[in-house]
N, C-alpha and C positions, 0 to 999 in steps of 0.2 A: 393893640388888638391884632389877632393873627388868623385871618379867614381864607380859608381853601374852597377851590373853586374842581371841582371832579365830576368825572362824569359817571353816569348809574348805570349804562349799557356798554355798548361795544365800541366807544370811542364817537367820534365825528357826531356829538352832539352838541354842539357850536359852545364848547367854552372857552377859546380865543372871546369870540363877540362879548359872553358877557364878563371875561376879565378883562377886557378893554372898555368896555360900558363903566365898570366898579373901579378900575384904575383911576377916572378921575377926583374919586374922592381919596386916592390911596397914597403912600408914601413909599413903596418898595411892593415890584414883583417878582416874584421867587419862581422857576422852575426848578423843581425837587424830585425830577426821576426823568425815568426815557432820554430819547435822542432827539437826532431827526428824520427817525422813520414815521413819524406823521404829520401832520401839517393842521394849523390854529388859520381859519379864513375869516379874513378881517376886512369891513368897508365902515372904510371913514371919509373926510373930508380930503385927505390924501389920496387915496385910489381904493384899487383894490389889492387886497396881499393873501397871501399863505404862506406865515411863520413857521419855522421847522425845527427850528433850534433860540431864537429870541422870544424872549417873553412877550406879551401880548400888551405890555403897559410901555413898548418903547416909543409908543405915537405919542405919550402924554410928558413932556418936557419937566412934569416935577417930579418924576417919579424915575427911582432907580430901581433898574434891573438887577436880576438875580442870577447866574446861573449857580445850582447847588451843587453839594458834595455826589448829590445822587443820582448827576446827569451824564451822560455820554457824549464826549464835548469832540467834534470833526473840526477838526480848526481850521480847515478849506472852507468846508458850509458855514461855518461860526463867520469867518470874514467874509466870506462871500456875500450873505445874507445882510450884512450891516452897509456893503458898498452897494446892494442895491435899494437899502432905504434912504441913502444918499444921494441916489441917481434919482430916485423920486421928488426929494424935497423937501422928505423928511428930516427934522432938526436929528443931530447927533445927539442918540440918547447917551445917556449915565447908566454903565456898564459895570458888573464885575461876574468873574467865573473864581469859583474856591479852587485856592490852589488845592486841596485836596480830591479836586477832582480826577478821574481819569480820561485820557485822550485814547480816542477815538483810533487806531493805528490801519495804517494800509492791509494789512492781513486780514481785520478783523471784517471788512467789505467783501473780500475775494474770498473767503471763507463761506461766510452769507451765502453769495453766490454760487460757489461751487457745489455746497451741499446742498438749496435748494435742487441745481442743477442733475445732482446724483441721485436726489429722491423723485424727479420726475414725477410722474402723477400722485406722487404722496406726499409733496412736496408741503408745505408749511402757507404761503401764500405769503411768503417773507418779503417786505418792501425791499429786500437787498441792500441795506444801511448798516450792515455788521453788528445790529441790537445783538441777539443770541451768541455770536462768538465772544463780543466785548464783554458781557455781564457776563458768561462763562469762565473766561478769564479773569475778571476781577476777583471772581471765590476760589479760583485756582491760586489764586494770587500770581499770577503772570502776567498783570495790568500794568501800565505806567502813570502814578499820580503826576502832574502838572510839576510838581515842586521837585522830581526827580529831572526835570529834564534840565536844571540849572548846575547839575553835578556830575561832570563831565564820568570822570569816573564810575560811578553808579549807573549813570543811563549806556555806558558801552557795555558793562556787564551785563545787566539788565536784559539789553536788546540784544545781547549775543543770546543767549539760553532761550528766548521766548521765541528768534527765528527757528533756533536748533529744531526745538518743536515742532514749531511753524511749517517749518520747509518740509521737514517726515512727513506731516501730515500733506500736504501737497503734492508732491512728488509718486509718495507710496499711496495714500487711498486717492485721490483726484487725477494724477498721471499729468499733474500743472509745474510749468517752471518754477523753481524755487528763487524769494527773493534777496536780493544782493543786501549782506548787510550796511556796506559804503554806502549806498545810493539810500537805503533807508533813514542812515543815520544822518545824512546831509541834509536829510529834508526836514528830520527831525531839527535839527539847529538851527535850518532857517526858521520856520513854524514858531521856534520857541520864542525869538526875537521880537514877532510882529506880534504875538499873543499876551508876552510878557507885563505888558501896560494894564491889562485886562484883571491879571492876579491881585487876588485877595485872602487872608482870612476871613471869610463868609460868614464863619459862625459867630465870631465875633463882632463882627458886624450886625449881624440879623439880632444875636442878646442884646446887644446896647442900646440897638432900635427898640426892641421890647420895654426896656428899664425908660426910654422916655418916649413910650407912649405914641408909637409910630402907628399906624397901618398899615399891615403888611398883608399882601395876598399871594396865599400858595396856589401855583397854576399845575393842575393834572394834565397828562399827556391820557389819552386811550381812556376805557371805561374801567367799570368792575369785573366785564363779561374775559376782559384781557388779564386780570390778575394772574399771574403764576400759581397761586394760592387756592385763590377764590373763584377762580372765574373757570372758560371751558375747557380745560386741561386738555391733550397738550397745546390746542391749536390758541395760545394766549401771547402775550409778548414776555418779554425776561425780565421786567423791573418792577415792583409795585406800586399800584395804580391807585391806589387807596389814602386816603385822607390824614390817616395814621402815620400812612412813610413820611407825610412831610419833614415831621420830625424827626425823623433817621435820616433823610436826603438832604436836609438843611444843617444841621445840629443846633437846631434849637428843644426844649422842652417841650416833648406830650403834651403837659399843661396848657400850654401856651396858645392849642390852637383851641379857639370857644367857640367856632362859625362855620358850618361846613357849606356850601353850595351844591346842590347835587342836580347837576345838568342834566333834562334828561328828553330827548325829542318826539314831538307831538305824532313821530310815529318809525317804526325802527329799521336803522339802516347799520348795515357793516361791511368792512375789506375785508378780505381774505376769509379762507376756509374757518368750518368750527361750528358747533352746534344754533341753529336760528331757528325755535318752533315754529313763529310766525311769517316764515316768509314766505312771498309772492313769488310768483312763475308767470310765466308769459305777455299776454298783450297788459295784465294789471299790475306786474310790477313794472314795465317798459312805461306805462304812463306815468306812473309815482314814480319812477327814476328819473323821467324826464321835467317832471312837474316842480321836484325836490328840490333842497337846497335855494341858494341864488343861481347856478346855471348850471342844473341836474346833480343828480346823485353821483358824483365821480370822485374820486381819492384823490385828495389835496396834494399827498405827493406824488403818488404813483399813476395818476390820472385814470387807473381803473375804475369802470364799470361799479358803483355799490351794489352790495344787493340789500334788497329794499323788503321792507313784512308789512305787519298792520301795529299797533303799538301793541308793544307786550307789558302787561301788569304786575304777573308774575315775575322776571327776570329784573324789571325796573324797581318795584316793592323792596326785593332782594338787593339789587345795586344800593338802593337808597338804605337801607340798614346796613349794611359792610359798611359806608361812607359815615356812617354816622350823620347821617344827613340834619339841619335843623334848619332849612330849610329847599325848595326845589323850585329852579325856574324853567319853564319848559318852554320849548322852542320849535323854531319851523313851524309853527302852524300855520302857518297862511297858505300854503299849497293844498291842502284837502279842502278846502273851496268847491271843488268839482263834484263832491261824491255827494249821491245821494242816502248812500248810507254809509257808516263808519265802525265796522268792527272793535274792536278791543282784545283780547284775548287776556281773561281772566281766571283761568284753569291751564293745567295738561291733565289728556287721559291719559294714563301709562297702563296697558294691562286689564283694561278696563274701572281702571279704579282714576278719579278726579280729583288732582290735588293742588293745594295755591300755594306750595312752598316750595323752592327753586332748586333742584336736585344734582345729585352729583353724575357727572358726563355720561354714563353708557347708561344711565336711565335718561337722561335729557335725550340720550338717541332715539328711543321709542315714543317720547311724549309726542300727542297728538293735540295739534292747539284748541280749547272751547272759547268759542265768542258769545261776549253781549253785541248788540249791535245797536248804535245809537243813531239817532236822526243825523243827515248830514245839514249844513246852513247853506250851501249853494249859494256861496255872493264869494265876492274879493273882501279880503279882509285890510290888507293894506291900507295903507293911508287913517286908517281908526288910531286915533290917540290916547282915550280912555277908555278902560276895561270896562265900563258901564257899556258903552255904546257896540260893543258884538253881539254879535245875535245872541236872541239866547238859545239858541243848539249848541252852538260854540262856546258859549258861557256853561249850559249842560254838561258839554264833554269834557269837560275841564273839573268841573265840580268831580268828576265821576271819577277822573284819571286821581286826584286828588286823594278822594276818599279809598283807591284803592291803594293808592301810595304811601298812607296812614299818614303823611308828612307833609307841614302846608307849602302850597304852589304862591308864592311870593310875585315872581315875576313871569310874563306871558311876552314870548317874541312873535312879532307878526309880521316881520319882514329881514334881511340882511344889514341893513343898516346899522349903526351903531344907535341912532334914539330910535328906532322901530322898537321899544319895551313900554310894554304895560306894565304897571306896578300894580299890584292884585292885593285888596283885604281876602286873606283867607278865611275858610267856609269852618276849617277843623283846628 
């Protein structure tokens, strides 16, 4: 069985937690696109974490990790991140990266950074992780797969023609030193050594699991709202975010995946620039920013400020059909505790005309959010163990998100913890 875990909005709706909740029943967790330009925040019996690059199932000692053909692998942050779940006390998980994957290269960071730097106020809201130039590269084909770096010959060509580039680009549009290929290449050989243990055939790997009946969980980075494709063009990330890619990022079978999970939070937050009809301003999103999350609404990697709306139905609706969703667990709720009442946003006016189907970007710039507005339940919600026992307004808004979702709500988080989950009979 092969079930994907993705998110229906703009990212940061906690599917680290529940692919670390699902990993204990599971046998292999799979990242199948992005880098580590965002971060999966996880609380367990170990501490607390923000994964950036390891899958979310490396707390659970039977389960082997993934990283897939369709990730963007930093081999600094890739080891870095594993010596500090080491320094915690975490067991040594069961690791492998495809060798078909591509590495992550020094240019491809200082590029990031350069050209946010040159677009200044129009800059992208880029975590500065070199996502955009790496995937850029990769359909240029001026990537490096993993398995070239074992070929002495191949990878000095290689890395001669991609600085050549490289450097022009540096030098003539940024006015940036250009970099040495010697000192590149050193580091490249060191790098390849200590990563070396890590390679695998992946894909072969993840079919043979299939044929005996493994469970396997594909983990999304970012939402639907980031797709390149799908989502709010251009201000999206560079890999797809959708349920579908698993199986191009992994090389297993379309077929194969039968279970989608479509994350989606009990109320909407996102980094960086890009279309948000629902969001908040002033002293009401400062509350809900501070209120949010386990200690505020701020970016797991980038430690920005999120910004924060009221939950959107329309963009979620839409997430959750691009994902193919079958089912949706939704999360964060326990922080709107405080409000006396609860918005929704179930429409955009565009033009004067009201519509619930989720539009392409220079009309998403005019829409003007409509709200239903639902009773709030005014209590702490934490600490409740079964979904019977929340209030029923909070039981209400759930029914409601549900029904506007068309898709049933399975599971309900009510806290950061890893068993902070409700398990929900659905209404639809």
């Amino acid at each position: 069985m092969v079930q994907a875990i993705v998110g229906a909005n703009w990212g940061d709706e906690g599917k680290g937690k529940i692919t670390d909740y699902l990993a204990e029943s599971a046998d292999i967790v799979v990242r199948f696109q992005g880098g580590a330009n965002a971060g999966h925040t996880i609380i367990n019996p170990y501490g607390r974490f923000s994964l950036h690059l390891l899958p979310s199932g490396v707390f659970n000692p039977n389960v082997t990790c993934v990283l897939g053909n369709g990730v963007a692998v930093d081999i600094g942050k890739f080891l870095a991140e594993l010596k500090s779940l080491e320094e915690a006390g975490v067991p040594k998980p069961k690791i492998y990266i495809s060798d078909r994957a591509q590495v992550m290269l020094p240019h491809h960071v200082l590029q990031d950074t350069y050209e946010e730097e040159r677009l200044g106020k129009k800059s992208f809201g880029s975590t500065k992780s070199g996502i955009a130039p790496f995937f850029s590269d990769k359909y240029a084909k001026i990537g490096l797969q993993f398995n070239e770096l074992y070929f002495d010959d191949i990878l000095e060509e290689r890395l001669k023609k991609i600085l050549e580039i490289k450097n022009a680009l540096f030098t003539n549009l940024y006015g940036k030193e250009p970099l040495d290929f010697n000192t590149v290449l050193a580091e490249l050989k060191k790098q390849r050594e200590e990563i070396k243990p890590f390679l695998k055939d992946t894909s072969l790997f993840l079919r043979t699991a299939i044929k005996e009946g493994k469970k396997i969980l594909l983990e999304g980075q970012l939402g639907t709202m980031k797709d390149p494709d799908h989502g709010i063009y251009p201000m999206v990330t560079s890999s797809h975010t959708l349920a579908s890619y698993g199986a191009v990022g992994t090389g297993i079978p379309p077929y194969a995946i039968t279970d989608v999970v479509c994350v989606t939070k009990a109320y909407s937050s996102a980094v960086g620039a890009g279309e948000f009809v629902s969001e908040l301003f002033g002293e009401a999103a400062e509350e809900l920013r501070k209120r949010g999350g386990d200690k505020g609404e701020y970016g797991a990697t980038t430690g920005r400020p999120r910004r924060v709306g009221w939950y959107d139905a329309v963009a979620s609706r839409y997430g959750c059909a691009l994902q193919g969703a079958t089912q949706v667990a939704l999360t964060v709720l326990d922080p709107l505790g405080y409000l006396e009442e609860i918005p929704i946003c179930t429409g955009y006016e565009i033009d004067g005309e009201v519509i619930r189907d989720f539009p392409v970007t220079p009309l998403l710039r005019k829409a003007k959010p409509v709200y239903t507005v639902m009773k709030g339940w005014k209590q702490d919600i934490r600490g409740i163990r079964k979904y019977e026992d929340l209030p029923k307004e909070c039981r209400d808004y759930i029914d409601f998100i549900e029904k506007e979702l068309e898709v049933p709500i399975t599971m309900v988080s009510n806290g950061p913890k890893r068993e902070e989950i409700l398990l929900r009979t659905p209404k639809i």
